[in-house]
Each structure stands twice: as structure tokens, then as C-alpha cells.
C-alpha distance (Angstrom), angle and dihedral (degrees) to the residues before:
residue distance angle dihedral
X1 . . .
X2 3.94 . .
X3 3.55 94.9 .
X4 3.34 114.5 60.3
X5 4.29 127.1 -160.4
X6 4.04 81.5 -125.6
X7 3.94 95.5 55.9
X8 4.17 88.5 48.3
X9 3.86 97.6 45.5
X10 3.74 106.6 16.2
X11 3.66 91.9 171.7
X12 3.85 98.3 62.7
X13 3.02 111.4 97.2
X14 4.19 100.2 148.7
X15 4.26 119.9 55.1
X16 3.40 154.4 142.3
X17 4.08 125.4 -94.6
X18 3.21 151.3 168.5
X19 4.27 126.7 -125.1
X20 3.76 93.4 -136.2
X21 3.78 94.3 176.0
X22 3.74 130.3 3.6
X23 4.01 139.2 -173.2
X24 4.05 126.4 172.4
X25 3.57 111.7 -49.8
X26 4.12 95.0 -4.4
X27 3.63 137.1 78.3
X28 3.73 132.8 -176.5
X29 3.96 114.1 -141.4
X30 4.06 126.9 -150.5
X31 4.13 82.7 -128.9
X32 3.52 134.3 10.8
X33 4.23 130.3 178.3
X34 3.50 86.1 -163.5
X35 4.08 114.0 124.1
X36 3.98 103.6 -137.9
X37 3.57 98.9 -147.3
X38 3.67 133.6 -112.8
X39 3.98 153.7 128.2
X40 3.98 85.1 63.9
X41 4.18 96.4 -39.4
X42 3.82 127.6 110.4
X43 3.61 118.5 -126.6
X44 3.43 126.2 -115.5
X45 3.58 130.9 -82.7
X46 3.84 127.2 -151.9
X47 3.85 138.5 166.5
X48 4.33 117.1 -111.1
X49 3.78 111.4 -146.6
X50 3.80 112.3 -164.4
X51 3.68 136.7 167.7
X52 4.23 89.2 -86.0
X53 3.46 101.0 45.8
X54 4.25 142.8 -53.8
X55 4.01 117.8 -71.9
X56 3.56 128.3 -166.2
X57 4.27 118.1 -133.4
X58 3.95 101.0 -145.9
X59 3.70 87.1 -179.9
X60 3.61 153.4 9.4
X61 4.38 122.0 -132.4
X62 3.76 109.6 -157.7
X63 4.13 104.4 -153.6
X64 3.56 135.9 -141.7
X65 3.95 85.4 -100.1
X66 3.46 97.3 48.2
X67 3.68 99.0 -101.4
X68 4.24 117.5 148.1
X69 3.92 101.1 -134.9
X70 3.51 102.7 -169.8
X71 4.02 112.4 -149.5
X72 3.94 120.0 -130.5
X73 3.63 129.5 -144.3
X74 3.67 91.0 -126.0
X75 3.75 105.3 55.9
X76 3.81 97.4 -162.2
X77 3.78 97.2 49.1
X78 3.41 117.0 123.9
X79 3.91 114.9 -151.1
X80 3.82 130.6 175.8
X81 3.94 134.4 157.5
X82 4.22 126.7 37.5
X83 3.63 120.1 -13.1
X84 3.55 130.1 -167.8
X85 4.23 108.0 -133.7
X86 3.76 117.6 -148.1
X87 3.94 110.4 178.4
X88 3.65 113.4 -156.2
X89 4.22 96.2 -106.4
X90 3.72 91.9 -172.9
X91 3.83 94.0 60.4
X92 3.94 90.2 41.4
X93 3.45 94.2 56.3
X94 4.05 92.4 45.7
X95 3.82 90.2 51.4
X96 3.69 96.6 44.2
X97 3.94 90.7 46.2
X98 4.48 90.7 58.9
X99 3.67 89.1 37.2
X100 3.98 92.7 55.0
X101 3.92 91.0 37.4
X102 4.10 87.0 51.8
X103 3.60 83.8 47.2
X104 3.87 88.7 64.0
X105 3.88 94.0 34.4
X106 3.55 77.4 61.2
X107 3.86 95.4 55.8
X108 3.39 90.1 48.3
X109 4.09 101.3 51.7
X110 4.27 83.3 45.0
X111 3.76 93.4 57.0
X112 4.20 94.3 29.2
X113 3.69 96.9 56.8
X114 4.25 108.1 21.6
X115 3.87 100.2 -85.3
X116 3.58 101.8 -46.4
X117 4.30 112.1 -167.5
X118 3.97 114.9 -123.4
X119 3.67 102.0 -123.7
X120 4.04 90.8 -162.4
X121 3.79 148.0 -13.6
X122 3.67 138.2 -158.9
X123 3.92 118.0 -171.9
X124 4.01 109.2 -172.3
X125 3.93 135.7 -167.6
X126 3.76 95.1 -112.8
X127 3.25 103.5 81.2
X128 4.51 88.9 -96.3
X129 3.79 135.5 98.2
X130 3.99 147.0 150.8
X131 3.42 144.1 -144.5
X132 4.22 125.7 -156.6
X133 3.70 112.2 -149.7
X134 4.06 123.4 -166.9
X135 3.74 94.3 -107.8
X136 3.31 132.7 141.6
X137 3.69 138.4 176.6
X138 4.09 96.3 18.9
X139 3.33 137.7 152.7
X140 4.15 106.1 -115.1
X141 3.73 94.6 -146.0
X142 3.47 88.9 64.1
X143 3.64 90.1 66.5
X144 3.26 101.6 34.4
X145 4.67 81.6 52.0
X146 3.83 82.5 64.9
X147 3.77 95.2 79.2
X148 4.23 90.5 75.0
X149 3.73 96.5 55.6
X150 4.20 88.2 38.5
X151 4.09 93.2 54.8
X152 4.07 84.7 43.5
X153 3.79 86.1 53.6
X154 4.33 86.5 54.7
X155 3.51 91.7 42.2
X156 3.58 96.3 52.3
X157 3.79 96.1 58.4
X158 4.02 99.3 -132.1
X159 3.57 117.4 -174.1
X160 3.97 124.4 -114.6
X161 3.45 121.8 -155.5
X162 4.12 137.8 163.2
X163 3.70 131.2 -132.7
X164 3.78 138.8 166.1
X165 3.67 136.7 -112.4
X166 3.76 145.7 -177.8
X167 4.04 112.1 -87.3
X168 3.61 93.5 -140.6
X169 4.12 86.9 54.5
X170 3.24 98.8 39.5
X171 4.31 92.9 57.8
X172 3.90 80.9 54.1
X173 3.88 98.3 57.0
X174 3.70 122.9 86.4
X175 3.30 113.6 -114.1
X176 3.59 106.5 -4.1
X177 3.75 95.4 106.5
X178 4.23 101.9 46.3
X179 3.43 104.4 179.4
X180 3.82 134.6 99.2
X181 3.70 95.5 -163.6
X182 4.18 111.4 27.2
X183 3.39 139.1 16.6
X184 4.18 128.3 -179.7
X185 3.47 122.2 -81.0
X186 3.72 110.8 -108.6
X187 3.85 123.3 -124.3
X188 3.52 129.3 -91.6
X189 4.16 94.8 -87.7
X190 3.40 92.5 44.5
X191 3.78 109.4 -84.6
X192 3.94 139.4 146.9
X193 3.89 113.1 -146.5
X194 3.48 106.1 -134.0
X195 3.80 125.7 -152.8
X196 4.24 115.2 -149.8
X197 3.63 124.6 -162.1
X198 3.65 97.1 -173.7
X199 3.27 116.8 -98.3
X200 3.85 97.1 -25.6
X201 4.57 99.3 72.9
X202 3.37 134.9 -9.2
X203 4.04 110.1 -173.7
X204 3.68 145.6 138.6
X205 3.71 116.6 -69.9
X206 4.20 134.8 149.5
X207 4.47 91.7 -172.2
X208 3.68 132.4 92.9
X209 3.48 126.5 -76.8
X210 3.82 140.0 -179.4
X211 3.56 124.4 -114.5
X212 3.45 98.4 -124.8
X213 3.94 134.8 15.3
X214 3.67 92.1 -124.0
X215 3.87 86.0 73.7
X216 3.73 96.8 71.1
X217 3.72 121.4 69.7
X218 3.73 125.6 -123.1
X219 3.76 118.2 -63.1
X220 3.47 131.0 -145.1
X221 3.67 134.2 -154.7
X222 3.77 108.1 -128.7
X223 4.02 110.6 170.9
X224 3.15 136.5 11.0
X225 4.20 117.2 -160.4
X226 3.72 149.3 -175.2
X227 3.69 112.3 -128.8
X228 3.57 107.3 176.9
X229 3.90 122.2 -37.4
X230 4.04 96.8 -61.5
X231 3.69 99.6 34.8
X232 3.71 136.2 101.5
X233 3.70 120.0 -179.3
X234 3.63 113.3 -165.2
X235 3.72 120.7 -174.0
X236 3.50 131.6 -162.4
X237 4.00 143.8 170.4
X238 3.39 142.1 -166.2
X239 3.85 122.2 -84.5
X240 3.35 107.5 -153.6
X241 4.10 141.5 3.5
X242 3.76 123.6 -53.9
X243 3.70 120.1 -96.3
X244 3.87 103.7 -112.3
């Protein structure tokens, strides 16, 4: 699945489903707005009421055949039937907040140091994350100068948006894919989702985002390190609490 219920209706975060298979501690649902996880994001987690009792989903398994199984917090529990799905908004929004701000980060390092490739990414729930870029023989302040026009990017409020392209078009544009080692799987006809932050990047991306920069807070640049001889880790945190 390309398309995910989260990247349609990225404001639902409460619905109705169906457990349309189930094993110990693990349930497959007939529709989930959950976001799995992946290219350096955690999925998302939600709570399952049913008719015995609430259950948490710490995790969702993507199978050979496609199929979401979404992992339970009690591994021998047995569910079946309707289910009420509650995703966890507050740890959505945090997620999508660093993965949109590393989306920018990104921007900057691509126009900073002449379209340098991130190499990998890892966005976490606690408010921290990092990106690796293929860069060499750098000068560290210069990274660690990219947190002023960053913050100004917050501050200004710029809008983010998604759109959709053809594959084939999308491997021919600079820039739009930014990745050395992965890039999202396209849809079913064909089609890379796009993520815009307007007029700053426009690239490949299947993970939550905010709608607008002003929704993350501040961001600071924490560490800056060597990780092998063309790597640059940069890691970075949020400064302040989550707009609700």
C-alpha cells in the first residue's frame, strides 16, 4: 500500500473498523489511519477499544502480502469483531512536526553545499532526530549556522502541502528524490507522492507532515559528527513544546 488512509485524511485520527483477521497479540483491520512507519519515521500508535476492554497497538508489521498487522501491547490477546481506533494525536503531531522541519534542514544542506544526498534519517517520539548527509571535507559550523535560517523558516509560517507525480518524471528531476539509498514506493498507477514546502523543497516523501511550518516548535542543532570519511551526522531537537 502506497496510499495510505493517513495521507488521504490526515486529520482522522478516531474511526470505526473491522478485525478482519487476528492471531495472539495482532490483529489485521479492514481500515486503518495509522502511518506504519518507515524511511527513518516511527509508525503510529493508537489505542483499540472493543467490547472486552481497550488495547494499545505499539506497532504496525507490513507482510509479504501486503497486509498491515498491527501489534498489541498484550501479545496473547485474542481480539475479533468492531473496534473503535484512537491514534495517539499528540505523538502524530510531534513526529510529523521533526519530519517536516528535517524536510527543510534538508533544503537547506541541498542548496548550502551543491545538492548533497541524505545518506539516512531517524525521526523519534521524543521530541529529537538526525539526518547523515554524503559530505565530506566541511566545515561543521556551517551546519551547525543552519539553525538561524531553519527557526526563520518556523517563524515565518510557510505552508506544506503534498502532490503527486509520474515515477518515470520524478527519477528525472533534480532533487526531488534525495536519497542515496531509498526512495518511497510509488502508488499503484505509477505515482510518487510528493511533499511541498512552499517555495523552500519539493521532494519525494510517504510520512506525516504539518500543514504549515509554524506548527513545529523551534529546533535546535545539537551535534554535529564524523561518521566515516563522507558522512556528517547532524542532530537536532526540539526547543520548546508542541503546538497542540
Amino acid at each position: 500500500m502506497a496510499v495510505y488512509l493517513c495521507h488521504e485524511q490526515p486529520d482522522l485520527l478516531e474511526h470505526e473498523s473491522v478485525i478482519v483477521e487476528s492471531r495472539p497479540g495482532a490483529v489485521v483491520l479492514d481500515r486503518s489511519a495509522l502511518h506504519p512507519g518507515g524511511g527513518g519515521q516511527l509508525g503510529d500508535q493508537a489505542e483499540l477499544s472493543t467490547v472486552t476492554g481497550n488495547l494499545n497497538v505499539i506497532s504496525i508489521e507490513v507482510g509479504e502480502d501486503g497486509r498491515w498487522w498491527h501489534l498489541l501491547d498484550d501479545s496473547t490477546a485474542e481480539v475479533h469483531g468492531d473496534v473503535l481506533v484512537k491514534i495517539n494525536g499528540e505523538r502524530r503531531r510531534r513526529i510529523a512536526a521533526l519530519h517536516t522541519m528535517s524536510h527543510v534542514l534538508n533544503a537547506l544542506v541541498f542548496e548550502e553545499f551543491d545538492g548533497t544526498l541524505v545518506t539516512g534519517a531517524q525521526i523519534n517520539d521524543d521530541g529529537t532526530g538526525r539526518m547523515d548527509f554524503d559530505l565530506s571535507e566541511v566545515d561543521n559550523d556551517r551546519l551547525r549556522a543552519l539553525a538561524d535560517p531553519l527557526n526563520r523558516i518556523i517563524s515565518d509560517g510557510v505552508s506544506v502541502a503534498t502532490d503527486y507525480v509520474v515515477a518515470d518524471e520524478a527519477a528525472e528531476a533534480h532533487g526531488l528524490v534525495r536519497s542515496l539509498s531509498v526512495a518511497p514506493p510509488p502508488t499503484p498507477d505509477g505515482r510518487l507522492r510528493i511533499v511541498v514546502v512552499e517555495g523552500i523543497d519539493r521532494q519525494a516523501c510517504g510520512g506525516t507532515h504539518l500543514t504549515n511550518t509554524a506548527q513545529s516548535p523551534p529546533l535546535t542543532i545539537d551535534k554535529i559528527e564524523n561518521k566515516g570519511r563522507r558522512n556528517r551526522r547532524i542532530r537536532f531537537s526540539a526547543a520548546g513544546p508542541f503546538p497542540t
